[in-house]
C-alpha positions in Angstrom: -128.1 163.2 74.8 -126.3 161.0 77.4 -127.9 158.4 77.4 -126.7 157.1 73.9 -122.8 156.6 75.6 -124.6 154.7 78.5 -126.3 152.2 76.6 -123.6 151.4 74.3 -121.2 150.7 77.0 -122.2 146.7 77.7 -122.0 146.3 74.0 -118.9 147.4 74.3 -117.6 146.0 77.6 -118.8 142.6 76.0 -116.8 143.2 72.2 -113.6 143.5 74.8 -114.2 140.4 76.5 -115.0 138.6 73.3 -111.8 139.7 72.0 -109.9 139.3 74.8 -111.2 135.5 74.9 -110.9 135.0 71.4 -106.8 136.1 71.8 -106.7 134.1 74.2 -107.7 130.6 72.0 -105.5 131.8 70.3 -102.5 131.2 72.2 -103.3 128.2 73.5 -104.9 126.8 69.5 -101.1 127.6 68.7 -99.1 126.2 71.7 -101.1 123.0 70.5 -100.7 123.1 67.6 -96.6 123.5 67.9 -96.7 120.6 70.3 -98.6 118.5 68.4 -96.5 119.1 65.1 -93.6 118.0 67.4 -95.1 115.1 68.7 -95.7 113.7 65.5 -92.4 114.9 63.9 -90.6 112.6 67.0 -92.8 110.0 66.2 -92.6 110.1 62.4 -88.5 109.9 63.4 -88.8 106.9 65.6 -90.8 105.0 62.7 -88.2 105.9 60.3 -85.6 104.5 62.5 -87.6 101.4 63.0 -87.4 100.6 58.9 -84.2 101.4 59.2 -83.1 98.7 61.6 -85.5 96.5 59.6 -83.7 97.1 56.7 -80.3 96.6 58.2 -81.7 93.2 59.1 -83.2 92.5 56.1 -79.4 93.1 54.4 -77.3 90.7 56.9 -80.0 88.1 56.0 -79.4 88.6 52.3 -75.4 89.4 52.5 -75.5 85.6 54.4 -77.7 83.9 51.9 -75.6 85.8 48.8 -72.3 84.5 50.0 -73.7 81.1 50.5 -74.6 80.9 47.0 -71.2 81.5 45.9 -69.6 78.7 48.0 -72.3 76.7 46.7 -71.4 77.9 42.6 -67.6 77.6 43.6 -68.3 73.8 44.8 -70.1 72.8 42.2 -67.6 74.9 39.3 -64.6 72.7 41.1 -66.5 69.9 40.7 -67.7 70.1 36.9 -64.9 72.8 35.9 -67.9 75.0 33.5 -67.5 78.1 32.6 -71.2 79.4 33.4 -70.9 77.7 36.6 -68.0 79.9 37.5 -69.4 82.9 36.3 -72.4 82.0 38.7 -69.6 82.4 41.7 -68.5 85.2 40.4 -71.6 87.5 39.7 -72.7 85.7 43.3 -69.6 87.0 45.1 -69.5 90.6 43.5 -73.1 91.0 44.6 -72.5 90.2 48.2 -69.7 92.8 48.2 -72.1 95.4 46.5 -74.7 94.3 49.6 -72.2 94.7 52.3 -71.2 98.5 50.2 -75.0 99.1 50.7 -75.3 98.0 54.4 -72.0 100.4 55.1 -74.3 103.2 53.8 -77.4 102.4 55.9 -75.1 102.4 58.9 -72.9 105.4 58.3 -74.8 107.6 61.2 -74.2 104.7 63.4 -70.8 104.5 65.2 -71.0 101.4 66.5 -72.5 99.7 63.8 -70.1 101.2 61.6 -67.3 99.8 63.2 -69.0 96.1 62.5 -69.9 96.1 59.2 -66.1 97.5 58.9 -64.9 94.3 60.4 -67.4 92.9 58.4 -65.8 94.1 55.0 -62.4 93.4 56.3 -63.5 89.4 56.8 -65.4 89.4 53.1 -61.9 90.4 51.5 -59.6 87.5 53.3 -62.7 85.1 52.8 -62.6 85.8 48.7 -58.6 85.7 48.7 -59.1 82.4 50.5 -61.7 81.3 47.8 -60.2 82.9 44.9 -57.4 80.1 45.1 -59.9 77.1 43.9 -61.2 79.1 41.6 -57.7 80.4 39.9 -56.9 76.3 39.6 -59.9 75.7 38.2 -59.8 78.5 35.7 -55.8 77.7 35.1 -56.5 74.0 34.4 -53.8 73.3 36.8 -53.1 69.4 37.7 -55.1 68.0 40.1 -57.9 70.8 39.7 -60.0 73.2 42.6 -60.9 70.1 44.9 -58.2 70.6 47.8 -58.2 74.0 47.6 -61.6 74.5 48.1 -61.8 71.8 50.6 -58.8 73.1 52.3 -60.7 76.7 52.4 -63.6 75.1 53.5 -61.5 75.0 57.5 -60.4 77.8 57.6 -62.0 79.9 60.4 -62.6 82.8 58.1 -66.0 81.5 56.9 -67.9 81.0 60.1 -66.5 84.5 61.7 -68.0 86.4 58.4 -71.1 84.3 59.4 -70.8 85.3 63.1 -69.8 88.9 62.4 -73.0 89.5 60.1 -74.8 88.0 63.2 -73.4 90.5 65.6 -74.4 92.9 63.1 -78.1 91.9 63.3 -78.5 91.3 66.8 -77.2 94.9 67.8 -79.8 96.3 65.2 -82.6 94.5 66.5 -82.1 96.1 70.5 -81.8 99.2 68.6 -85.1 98.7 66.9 -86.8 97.5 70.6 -85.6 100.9 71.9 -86.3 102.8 68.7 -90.4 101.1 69.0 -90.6 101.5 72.6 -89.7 105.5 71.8 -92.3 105.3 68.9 -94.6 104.7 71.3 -94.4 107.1 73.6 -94.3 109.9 71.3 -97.6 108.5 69.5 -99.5 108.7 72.9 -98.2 111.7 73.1 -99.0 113.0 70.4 -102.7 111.3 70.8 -103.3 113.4 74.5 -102.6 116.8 72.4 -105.1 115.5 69.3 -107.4 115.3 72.2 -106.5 119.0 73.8 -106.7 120.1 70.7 -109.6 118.9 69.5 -110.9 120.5 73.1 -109.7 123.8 72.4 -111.0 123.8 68.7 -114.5 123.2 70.2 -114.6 125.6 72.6 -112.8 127.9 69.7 -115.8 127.1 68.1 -118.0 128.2 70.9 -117.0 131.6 70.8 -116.2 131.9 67.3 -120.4 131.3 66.9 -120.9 133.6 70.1 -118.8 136.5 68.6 -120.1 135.4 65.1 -123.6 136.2 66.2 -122.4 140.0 67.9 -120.8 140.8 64.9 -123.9 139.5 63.0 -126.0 142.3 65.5 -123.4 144.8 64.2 -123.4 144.4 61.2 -127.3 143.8 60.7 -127.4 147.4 62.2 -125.5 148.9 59.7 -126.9 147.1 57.0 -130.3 148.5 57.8 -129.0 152.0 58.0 -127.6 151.5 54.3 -130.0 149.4 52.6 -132.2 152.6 51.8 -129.4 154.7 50.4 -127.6 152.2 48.2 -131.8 151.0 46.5 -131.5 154.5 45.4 -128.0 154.3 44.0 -128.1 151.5 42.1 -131.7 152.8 40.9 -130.1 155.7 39.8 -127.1 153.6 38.4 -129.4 151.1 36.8 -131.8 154.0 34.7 -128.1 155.6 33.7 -126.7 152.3 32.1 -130.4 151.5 30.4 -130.1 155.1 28.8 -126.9 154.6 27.8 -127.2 151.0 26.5 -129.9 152.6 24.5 -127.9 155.5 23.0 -125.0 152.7 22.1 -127.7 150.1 19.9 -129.3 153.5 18.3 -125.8 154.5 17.3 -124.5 151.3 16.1 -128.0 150.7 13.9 -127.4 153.9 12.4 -123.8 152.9 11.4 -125.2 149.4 10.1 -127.7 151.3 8.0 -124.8 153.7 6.9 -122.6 151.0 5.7 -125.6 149.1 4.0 -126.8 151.8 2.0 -122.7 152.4 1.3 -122.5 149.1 0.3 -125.4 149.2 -2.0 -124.5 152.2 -3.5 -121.2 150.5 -4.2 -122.8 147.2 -5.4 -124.9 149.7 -7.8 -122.4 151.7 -9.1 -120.1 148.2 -9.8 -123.5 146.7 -11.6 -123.7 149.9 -13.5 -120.3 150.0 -14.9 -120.6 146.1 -15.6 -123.9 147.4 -17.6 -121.9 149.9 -19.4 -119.3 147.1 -20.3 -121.6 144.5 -21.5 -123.7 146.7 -23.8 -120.0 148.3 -25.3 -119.1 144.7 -26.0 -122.6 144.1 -27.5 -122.3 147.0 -29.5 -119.0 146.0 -30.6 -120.0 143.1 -31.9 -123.0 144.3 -34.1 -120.7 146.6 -35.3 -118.1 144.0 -36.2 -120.7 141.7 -37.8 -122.3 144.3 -39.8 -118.0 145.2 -41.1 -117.3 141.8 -41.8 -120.4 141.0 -44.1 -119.3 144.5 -46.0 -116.1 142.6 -45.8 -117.2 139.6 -47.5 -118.7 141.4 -50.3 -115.6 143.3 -50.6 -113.0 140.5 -50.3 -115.3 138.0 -52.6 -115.7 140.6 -55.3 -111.9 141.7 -55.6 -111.3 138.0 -55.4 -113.2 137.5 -58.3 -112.3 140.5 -60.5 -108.7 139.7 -59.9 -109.5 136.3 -61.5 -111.7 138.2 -64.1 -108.5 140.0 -65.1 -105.7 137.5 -64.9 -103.2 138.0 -68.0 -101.9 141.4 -69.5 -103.6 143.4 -67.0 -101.0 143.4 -64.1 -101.0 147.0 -63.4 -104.9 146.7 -62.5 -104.1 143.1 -60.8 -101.7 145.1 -58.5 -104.1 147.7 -57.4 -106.2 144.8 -56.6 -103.8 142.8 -54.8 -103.4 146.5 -52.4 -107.0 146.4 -52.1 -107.1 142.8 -51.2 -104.8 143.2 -48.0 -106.4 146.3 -46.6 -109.4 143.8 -46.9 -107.6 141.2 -45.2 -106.2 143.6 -42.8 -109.7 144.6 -41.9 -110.9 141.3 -41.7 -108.4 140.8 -38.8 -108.8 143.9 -36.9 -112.7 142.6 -37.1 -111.8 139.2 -35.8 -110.3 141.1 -32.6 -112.9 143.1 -32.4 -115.3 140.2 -32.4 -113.1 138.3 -29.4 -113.2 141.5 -27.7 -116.6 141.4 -27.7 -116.7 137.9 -26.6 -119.2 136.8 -29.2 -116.8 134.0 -31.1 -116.6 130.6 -29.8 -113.3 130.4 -27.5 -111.4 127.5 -28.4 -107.8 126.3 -27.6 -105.7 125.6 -30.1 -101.8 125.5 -30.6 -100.6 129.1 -30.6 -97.0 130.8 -30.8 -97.4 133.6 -28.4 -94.4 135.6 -29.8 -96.2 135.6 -33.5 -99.4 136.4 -31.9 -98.1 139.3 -30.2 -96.1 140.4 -33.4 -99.5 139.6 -35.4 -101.1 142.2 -32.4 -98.8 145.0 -32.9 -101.1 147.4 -35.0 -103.9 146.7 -32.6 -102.1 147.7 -29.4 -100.4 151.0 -31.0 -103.8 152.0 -31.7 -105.0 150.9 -28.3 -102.5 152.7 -25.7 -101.6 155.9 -28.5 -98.8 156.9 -30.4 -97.3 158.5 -26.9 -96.2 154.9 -25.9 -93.0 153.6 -26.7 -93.8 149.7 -27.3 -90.5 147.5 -27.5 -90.3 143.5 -27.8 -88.3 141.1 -27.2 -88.6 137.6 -28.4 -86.9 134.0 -27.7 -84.6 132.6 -30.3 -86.4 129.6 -31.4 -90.5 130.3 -30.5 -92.3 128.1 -28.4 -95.9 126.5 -28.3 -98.2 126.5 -25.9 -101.9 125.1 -25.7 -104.7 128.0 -25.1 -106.9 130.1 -26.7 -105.3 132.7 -29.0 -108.2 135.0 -28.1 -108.2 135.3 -24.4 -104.4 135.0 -24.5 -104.8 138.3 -27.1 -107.6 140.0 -24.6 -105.3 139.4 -21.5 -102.6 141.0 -23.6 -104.2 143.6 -24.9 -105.8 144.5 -21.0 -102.1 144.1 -19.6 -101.1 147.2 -22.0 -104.2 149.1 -21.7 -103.5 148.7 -17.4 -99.9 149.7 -18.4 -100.9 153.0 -20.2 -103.3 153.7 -17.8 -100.5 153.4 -14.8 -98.2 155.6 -17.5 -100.9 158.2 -18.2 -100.5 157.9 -21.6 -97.0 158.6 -22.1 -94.0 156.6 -21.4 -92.7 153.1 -22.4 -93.6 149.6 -22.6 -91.7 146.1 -22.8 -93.7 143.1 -23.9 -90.9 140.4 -23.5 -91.4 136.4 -23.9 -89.4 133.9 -23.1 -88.5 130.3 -22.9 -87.7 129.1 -18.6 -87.4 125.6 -17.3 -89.0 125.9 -14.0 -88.3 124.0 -10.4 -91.4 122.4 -9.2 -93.3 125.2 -7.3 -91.1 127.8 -7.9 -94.0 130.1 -9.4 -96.8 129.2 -7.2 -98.4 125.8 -7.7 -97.0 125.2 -10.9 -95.3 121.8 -11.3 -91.5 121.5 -12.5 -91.4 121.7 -16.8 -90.8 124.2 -19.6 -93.0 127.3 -19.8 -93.1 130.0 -22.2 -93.5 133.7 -20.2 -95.3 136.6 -21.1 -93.9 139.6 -19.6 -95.5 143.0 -19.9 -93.6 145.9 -18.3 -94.5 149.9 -17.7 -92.7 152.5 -16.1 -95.7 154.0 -14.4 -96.4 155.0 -10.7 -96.7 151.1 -9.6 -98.9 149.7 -7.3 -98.4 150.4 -3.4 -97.3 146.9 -1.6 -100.2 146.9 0.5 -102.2 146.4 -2.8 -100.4 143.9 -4.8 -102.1 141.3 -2.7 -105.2 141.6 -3.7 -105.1 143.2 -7.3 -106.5 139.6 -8.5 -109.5 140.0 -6.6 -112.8 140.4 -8.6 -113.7 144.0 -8.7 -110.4 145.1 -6.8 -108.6 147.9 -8.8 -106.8 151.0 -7.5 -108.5 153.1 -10.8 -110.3 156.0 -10.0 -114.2 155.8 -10.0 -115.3 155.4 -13.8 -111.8 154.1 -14.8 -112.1 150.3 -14.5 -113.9 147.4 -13.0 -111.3 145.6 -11.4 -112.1 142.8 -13.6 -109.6 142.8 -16.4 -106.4 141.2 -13.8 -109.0 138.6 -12.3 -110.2 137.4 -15.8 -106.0 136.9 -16.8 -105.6 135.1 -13.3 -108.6 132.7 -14.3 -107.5 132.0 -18.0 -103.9 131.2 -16.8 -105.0 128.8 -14.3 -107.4 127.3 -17.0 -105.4 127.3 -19.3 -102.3 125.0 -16.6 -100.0 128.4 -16.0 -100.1 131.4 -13.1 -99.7 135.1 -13.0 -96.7 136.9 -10.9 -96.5 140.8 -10.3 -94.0 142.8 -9.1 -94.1 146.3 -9.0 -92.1 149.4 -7.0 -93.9 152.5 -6.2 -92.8 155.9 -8.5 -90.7 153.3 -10.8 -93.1 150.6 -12.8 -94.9 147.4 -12.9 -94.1 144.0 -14.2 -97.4 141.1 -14.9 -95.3 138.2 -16.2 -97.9 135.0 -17.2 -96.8 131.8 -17.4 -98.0 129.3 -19.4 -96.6 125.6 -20.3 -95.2 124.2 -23.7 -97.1 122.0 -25.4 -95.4 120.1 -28.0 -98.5 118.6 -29.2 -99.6 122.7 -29.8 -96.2 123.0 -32.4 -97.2 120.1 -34.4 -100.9 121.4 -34.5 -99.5 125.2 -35.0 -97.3 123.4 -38.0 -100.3 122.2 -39.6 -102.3 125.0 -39.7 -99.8 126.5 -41.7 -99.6 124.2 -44.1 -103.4 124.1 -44.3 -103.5 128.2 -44.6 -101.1 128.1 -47.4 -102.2 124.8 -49.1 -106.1 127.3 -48.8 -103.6 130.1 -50.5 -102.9 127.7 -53.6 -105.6 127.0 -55.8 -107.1 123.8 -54.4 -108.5 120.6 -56.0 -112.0 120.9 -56.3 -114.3 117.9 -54.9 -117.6 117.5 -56.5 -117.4 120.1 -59.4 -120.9 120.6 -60.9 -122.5 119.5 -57.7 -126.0 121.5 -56.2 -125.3 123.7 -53.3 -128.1 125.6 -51.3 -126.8 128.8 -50.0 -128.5 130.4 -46.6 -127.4 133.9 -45.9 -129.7 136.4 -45.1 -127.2 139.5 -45.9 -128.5 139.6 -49.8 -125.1 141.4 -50.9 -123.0 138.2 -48.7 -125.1 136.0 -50.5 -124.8 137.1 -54.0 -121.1 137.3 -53.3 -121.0 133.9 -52.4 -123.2 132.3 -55.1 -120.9 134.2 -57.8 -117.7 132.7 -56.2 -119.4 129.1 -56.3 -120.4 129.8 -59.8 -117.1 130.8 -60.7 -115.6 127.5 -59.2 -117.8 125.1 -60.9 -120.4 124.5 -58.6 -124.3 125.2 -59.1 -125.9 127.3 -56.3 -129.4 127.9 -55.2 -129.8 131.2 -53.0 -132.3 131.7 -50.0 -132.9 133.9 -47.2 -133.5 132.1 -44.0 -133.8 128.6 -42.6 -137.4 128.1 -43.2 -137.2 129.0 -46.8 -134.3 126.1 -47.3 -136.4 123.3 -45.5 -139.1 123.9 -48.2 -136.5 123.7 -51.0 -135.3 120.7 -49.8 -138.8 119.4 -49.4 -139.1 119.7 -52.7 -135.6 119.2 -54.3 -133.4 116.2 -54.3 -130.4 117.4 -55.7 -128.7 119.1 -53.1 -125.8 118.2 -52.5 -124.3 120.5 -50.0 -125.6 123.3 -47.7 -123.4 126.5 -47.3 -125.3 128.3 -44.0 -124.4 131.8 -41.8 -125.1 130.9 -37.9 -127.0 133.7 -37.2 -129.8 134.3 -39.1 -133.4 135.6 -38.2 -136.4 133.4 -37.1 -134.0 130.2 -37.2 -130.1 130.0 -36.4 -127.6 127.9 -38.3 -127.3 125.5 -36.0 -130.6 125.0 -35.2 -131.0 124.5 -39.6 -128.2 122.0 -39.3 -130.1 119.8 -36.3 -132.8 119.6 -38.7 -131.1 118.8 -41.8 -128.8 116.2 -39.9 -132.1 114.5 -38.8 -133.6 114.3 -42.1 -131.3 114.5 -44.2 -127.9 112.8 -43.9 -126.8 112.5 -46.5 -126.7 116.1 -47.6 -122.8 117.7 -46.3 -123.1 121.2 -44.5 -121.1 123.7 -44.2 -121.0 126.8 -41.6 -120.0 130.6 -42.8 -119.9 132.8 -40.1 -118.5 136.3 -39.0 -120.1 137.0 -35.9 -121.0 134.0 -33.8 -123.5 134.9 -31.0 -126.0 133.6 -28.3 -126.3 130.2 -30.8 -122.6 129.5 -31.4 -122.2 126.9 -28.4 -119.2 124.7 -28.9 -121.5 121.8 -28.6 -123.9 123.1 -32.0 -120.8 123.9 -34.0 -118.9 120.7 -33.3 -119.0 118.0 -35.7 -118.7 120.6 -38.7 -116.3 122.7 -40.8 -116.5 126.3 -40.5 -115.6 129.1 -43.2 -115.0 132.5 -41.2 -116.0 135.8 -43.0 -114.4 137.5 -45.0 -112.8 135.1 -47.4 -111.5 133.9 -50.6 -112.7 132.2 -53.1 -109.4 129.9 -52.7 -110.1 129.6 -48.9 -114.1 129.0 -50.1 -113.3 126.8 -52.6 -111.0 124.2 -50.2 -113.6 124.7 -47.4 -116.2 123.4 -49.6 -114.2 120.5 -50.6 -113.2 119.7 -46.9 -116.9 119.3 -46.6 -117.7 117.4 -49.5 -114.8 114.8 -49.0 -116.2 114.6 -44.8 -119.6 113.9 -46.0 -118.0 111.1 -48.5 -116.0 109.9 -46.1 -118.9 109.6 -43.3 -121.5 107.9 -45.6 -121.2 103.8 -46.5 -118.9 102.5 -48.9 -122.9 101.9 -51.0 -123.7 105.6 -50.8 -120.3 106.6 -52.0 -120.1 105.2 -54.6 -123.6 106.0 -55.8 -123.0 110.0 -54.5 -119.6 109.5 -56.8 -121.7 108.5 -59.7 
């Protein structure tokens, strides 16, 4: 048990020495150190002293040259009496006072010096008072010019003593500088002798700095061994914890990656589902419409015709007719929204009004948001034109007030307002500085919370309940107003209402078209001028009540039609007939389409007009097949019948060569 203390003793005894030793180098590594870092600070002061009296030197050399070069300017400006050679004495003398200013400075420390370069100054002032005299004669133009003066300053004494004083000045500097190198000297063998100690004591610092190195080295190498066992355990035991719980972490965070997939599907599902459900609504929608508007067309055609049946005494019948007649034509409209609802009609721009569309809506958004909705209007003086499609500008409408009686709950009021602004370029989004008609649809609902309004034109955003929308309808108005050359704003305050405002521009172009229309609806209303009376017209419908409907209206106008059922039955009448004159088709039909008729007929035969009659336009009515014809929409008139058919005679005769009309004439 005692032996332990024994043996550590020389370990110790030989730490204390080390230490001891090592305090020691210390001391003396730090006395150098201090003595050295004098050393070189005298020595860095002598050397700066020595530039110092160089540059002193350097400046009497250049004050003696400066001043020579005015003398010299001043004797040559007496002599040739130039301006610019005057001005060369002057800048000259001004810069030798400016030197002498500079040389004061680099002597100011210096007593003795500074009492030479005063004496110095003192002699530069009488020597330019001297000098200035030729020059003032010279300048003065005064008889007999600069000459004597200048000669006569030329012996006075004042010239050589500036001369002699700026030697002084020099030769005092330069046994300054010989004492000033002499001291550099010293100091920088000085200084070299304790680099050398130094370097001495560093080495054997180095010495024992290795020697206690290596005991501290035994020391610690002890130790190390006595630790090395417990901490391979530790950080075994530290290393399994982190591996299990690294584990634990990636298991958790895959089952929240699975959890959000499969919410995310179920999400996706539920949004395709509903998308589903809206699709086959539309589709249903739109068999349904088709299906109302041929009963339509039979209805319309035959009132049309017993009302001409009965012209003359029988007013009282003629006027229940007429009442029958608009509910017809009131259908006919509500069928035509339907249809657009549906999106199964060609969507076309054209020159619309929106404040006569909206009035032309009214019916169909009563019936839409219920009779527990206030709807009020407000239109602009003088309406207006823009250039869009009536029927998406009627859907996004009609959506706006749907969204409005949904954020109402069914009961409340609503403000469709339009108006004519002049906007500021930008100051609705993007939208470039002109005239824009707006379309502003307000509730007084619950609103939308702000942190919502940002994103309610997002595809499949909406803050409906589950089941209550598809967050389409506000994306699908964003899209058509951007199409279309506008925007859409919202505004809207929690608990008080919401504002959609769409902007769209004025087209003047859209007024002139809009006027025509008109003209062409009520020139249709007047009983037109028939073109080719008594002319052979193949009828294609495959609704046998639309088509006996038709044939009688083309019978009562003049004309002599030939019935059939489908696009295959036609091509073999015109296979085998040569006096058709014009083809009267519906655009969906089975086993062949209207337009897929017409690309036949146009290929074969060209000279034979056509003519499309359609109610429901589907999967075949592309703008492209449709295009290049006139097209009668069901239901209709025999008047409106009667001036389509004409349109497409008189197209046909205008298309053909001046030969073939006059023959088709004949």
């Amino acid at each position: 048990m005692d032996a332990a203390p024994e043996e550590a003793s020389p370990g110790s005894w030989r730490r204390g020495w080390a230490s001891f030793g090592a305090f020691a180098a210390t001391i003396v590594l730090i006395a150098l150190v201090v003595m050295v870092t004098i050393s070189n600070r005298n020595r860095d002061n002598a050397l700066a002293w020595e530039r110092h009296a160089y540059d002193v030197v350097l400046l009497t050399r250049t004050v003696d040259a400066t001043v020579a070069r005015a003398e010299a300017a001043l004797g040559r400006f007496v002599l040739d009496e130039r301006q610019p050679t005057g001005t060369v004495y002057y800048n000259e003398w001004l810069l030798a006072g400016r030197q002498i200013g500079q040389l004061k400075q680099l002597v100011h420390n210096d007593p003795l010096q500074k009492v030479q370069v005063a004496r110095l100054e003192a002699l530069y002032l009488q020597r330019g008072t001297e000098l200035a005299v030729a020059a003032e004669r010279v300048a003065s133009k005064q008889a007999g010019g600069g000459v004597p003066s200048f000669y006569q300053a030329g012996l006075l004494p004042t010239g050589p003593a500036l001369r002699k004083q700026l030697d002084a000045i020099a030769t005092q500097e330069r046994d300054i500088l010989r004492q000033r190198m002499a001291e550099t000297q010293r100091f920088a063998a000085q200084a070299d002798k304790l680099t050398e100690w130094l370097g001495w004591v560093g080495l054997l610092i180095g010495l024992g700095a290795i020697v206690l190195g290596f005991a501290a080295y035994q020391a610690i190498a002890e130790r190390l061994v006595a630790r090395r066992d417990a901490e391979n355990e530790a950080n075994r035991a530290m290393t399994l914890e982190q591996a299990v719980q690294e584990r634990t972490r990636e298991l958790r965070d895959a089952n929240q990656r699975l959890q959000a997939e499969a919410a995310e599907r179920a999400a996706a599902e539920a949004q395709l589902r509903q998308v589903q459900k809206m699709e086959a609504v539309g589709q249903l929608t739109g068999g349904i419409a088709h299906d109302f508007n041929n009963m339509l067309a039979v209805v319309v055609g035959g009132l049309d015709l017993a009302k001409r049946k009965l012209r003359g005494p029988k007013r009282e019948i003629e006027f229940h007719l007429d009442n029958a007649m608009e509910g017809a034509t009131r259908a006919a409209a509500l069928t035509r929204r339907l249809l657009a609802f549906a999106r199964s009609e060609p969507l076309l721009p054209e020159g619309v009004a929106p404040a006569e569309l909206v009035e032309s809506m009214l019916d169909l958004v009563d019936r839409s948001i219920g009779e527990r909705i206030t709807v009020r209007t407000r239109f602009a003086e003088e309406p207006w034109h823009v250039w869009v499609d009536a029927h998406q500008l009627e859907n996004s409408i009609l959506n706006l007030a749907v969204n409005a009686r949904d954020a109402m709950d069914g009961q409340g009021q609503l403000d469709i307002i339009i108006d004519n602004v002049s906007l500021a370029d930008e100051e609705v989004g993007d939208l470039p500085a002109g005239d824009y008609v707006r379309i502003s649809v307000t509730d007084d609902g619950i609103g939308i919370a702000p942190e919502h309004l940002e994103r309610v034109f997002e595809p499949f955003f909406t803050t409906k309940p589950v089941g209550k929308g598809t967050g389409l309808g506000l994306s699908q108005i964003f899209g058509f107003a951007r199409q279309s050359g506008g925007d859409v704003t919202i505004a809207s305050t929690p608990d008080v209402g919401t504002t959609v405002a769409i902007y769209l521009p004025r087209s003047l172009e859209a007024a002139r078209q809009h006027a025509e229309k008109a003209a062409q609806i009520s020139a249709q209303d007047a009983e037109p001028t028939l073109v080719g009376a008594g002319s052979s017209i193949l009828v294609v419908e495959d609704d046998p009540r639309v088509s006996r409907a038709t044939v009688s209206s083309l019978e009562e106008l003049g004309y002599v039609p030939i019935a059939c059922a489908g696009g295959k039955e036609a091509l073999e009448i015109l296979a085998t007939s040569d006096r058709i004159d014009l083809i009267i088709t519906d655009v969906m039909m089975p086993e062949m389409t209207g337009p897929e008729l017409a690309r036949i007929v146009a290929s074969q035969y060209p000279q034979i007009a056509l003519l499309f009659v359609t109610g429901y336009v589907g999967e075949a009515s592309d703008g492209e097949d449709l295009s290049g014809y006139d097209l009668l929409r069901k239901p209709f008139t025999v008047s409106a019948l009667a001036g389509a058919v004409s349109a497409a005679f008189a197209k046909r005769l205008s298309e053909l060569p001046p030969d073939s009309t006059s023959e088709a004439a004949e």
